[in-house]
C-alpha positions, -999 to 999 in steps of 0.1 A, spaced: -61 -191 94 -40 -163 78 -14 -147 99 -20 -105 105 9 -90 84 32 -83 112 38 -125 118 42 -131 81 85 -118 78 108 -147 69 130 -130 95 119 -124 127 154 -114 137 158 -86 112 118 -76 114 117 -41 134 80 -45 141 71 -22 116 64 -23 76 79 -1 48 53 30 41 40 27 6 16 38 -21 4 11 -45 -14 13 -70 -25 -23 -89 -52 -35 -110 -75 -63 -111 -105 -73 -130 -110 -40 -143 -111 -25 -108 -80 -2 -96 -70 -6 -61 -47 23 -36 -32 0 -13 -19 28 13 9 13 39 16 32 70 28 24 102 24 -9 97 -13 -9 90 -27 -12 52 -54 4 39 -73 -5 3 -94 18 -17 -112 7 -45 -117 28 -75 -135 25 -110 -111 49 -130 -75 45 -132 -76 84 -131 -91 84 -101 -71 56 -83 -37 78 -93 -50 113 -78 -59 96 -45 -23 81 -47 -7 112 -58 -24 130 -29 -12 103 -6 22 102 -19 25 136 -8 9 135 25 29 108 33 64 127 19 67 96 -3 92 97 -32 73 76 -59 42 53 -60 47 17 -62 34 3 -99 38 -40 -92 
């Protein structure tokens, strides 16, 4: 059984209960994903066009007062 993101830290010791807020925007298969991470909860959106997946981001980005996007 997976374990929820909040039990998957190396260490527990230094883990503050809550993930990083992020914008990420990856590929796969031809398919562009906005993986949005936000008090520690993360949300996926699927997108056709890379033009798409990067305005949704972008708007993100600034909603969330986020410096860059994340390009793995």
């Amino acid at each position: 059984m997976p374990k929820p993101q909040r039990a998957a830290c190396d260490n527990p010791e230094g883990y503050d209960g809550l993930l990083e807020t992020r914008i990420e925007v990856v590929e796969v298969h031809g398919e562009w994903s906005v993986h949005v991470v936000e008090e520690d909860e993360e949300r996926i959106y699927a997108f056709v066009l890379e033009s798409f997946a990067l305005a949704f981001a972008e708007g993100q980005r600034m909603r969330l007062k986020l410096a860059d996007i994340v390009r793995p």
